[in-house]
C-alpha positions in Angstrom: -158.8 11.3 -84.3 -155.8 9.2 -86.2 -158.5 9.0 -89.3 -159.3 13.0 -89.3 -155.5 13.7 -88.6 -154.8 11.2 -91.9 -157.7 13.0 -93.8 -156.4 16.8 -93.1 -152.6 15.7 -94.3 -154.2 13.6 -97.5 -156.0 17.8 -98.2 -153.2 19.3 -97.3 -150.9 16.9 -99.6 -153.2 17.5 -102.2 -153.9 20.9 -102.4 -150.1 22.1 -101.0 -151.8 24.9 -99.6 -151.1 26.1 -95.7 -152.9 28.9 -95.7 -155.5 29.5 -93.0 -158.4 28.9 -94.5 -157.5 26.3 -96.5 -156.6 24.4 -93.1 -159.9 25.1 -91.8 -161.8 23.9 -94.6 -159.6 21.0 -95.1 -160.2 20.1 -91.2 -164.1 20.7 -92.0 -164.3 18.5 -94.9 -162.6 15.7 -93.2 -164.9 16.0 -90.1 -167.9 16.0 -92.9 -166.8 13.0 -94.6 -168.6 9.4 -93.7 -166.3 7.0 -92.0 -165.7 3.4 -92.5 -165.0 0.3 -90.5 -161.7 -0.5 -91.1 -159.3 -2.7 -89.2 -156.0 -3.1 -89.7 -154.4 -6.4 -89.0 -151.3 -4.9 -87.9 -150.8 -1.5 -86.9 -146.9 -2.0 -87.9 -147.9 -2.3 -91.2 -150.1 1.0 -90.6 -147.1 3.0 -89.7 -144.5 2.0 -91.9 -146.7 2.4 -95.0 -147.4 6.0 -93.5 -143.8 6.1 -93.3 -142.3 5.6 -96.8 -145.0 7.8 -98.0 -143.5 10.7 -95.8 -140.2 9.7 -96.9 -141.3 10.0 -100.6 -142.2 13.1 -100.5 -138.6 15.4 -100.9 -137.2 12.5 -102.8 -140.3 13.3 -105.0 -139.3 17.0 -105.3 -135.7 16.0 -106.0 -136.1 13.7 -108.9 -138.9 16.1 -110.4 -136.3 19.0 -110.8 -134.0 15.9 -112.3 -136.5 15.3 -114.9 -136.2 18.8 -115.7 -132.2 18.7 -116.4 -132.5 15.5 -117.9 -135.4 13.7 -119.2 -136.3 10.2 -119.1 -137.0 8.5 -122.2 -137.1 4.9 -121.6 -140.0 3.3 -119.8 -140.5 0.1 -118.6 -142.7 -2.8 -116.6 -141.3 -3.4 -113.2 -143.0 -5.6 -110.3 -142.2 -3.4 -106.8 -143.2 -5.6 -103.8 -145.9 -4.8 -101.4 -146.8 -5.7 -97.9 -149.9 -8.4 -99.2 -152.1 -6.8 -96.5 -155.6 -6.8 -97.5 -156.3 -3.8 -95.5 -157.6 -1.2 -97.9 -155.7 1.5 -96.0 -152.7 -0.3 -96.3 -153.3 -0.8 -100.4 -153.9 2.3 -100.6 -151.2 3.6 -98.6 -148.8 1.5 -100.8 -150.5 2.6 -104.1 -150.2 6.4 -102.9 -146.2 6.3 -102.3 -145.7 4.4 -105.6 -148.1 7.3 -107.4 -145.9 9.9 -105.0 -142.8 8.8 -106.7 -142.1 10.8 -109.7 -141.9 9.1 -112.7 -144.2 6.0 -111.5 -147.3 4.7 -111.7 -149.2 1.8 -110.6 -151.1 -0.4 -113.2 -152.5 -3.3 -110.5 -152.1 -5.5 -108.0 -150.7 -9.2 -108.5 -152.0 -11.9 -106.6 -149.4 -12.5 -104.4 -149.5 -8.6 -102.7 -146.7 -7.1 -104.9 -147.5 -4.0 -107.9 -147.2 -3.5 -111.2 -145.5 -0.4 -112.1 -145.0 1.5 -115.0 -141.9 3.4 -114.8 -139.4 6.0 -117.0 -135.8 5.9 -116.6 -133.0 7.8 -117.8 -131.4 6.5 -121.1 -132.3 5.7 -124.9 -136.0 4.1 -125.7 -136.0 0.2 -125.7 
């Protein structure tokens, strides 16, 4: 149920369409799709990856009308820590919230659980 409930917000994120139909075939497609054999080590780290990616979401609308005003035009490499679960829920979970973030984008995972990210900042080009 948790795993249909996840799928149905992951449509509905992706598509930012409530309408009624688009529920329905949103709930359909993730009753259709195969399902995997994933365990999670820690629930904890479940729920607060769920968490920051909720959170994201109207800071994410926020600094996207920013970027209007005022563009960024300085990018840089930065390493942004991660839980170093090897749960691919919780990867992707982690990898989906840095994506979420405007002006962001994940380039890999280091060895020791942590990302690197790609990101644009305010200010003159470096």
């Amino acid at each position: 149920m948790l795993g249909t409930g996840f799928r149905l917000g992951i449509w509905l994120l992706l598509t930012s369409d409530f309408s009624r139909f688009n529920l329905l075939a949103g709930l359909a497609l993730a009753l259709l799709l195969p399902r995997s054999k994933v365990s999670v080590e820690d629930p904890s780290l479940l729920l607060g990856s769920l968490w920051r990616v909720l959170r994201a979401v109207p800071s994410a609308y926020g600094e996207a009308l920013l970027l209007i005003v005022r563009p960024h035009r300085s990018e840089r490499l930065v390493i942004m820590p991660g839980s170093g679960s090897r749960s691919a829920l919780v990867m992707f979970l982690e990898v989906f919230h840095i994506t979420l973030t405007p002006l962001t984008i994940a380039l890999g995972r280091l060895s020791d659980g942590s990302y690197l990210v790609h990101r644009l900042e305010r200010g003159a080009p470096r």
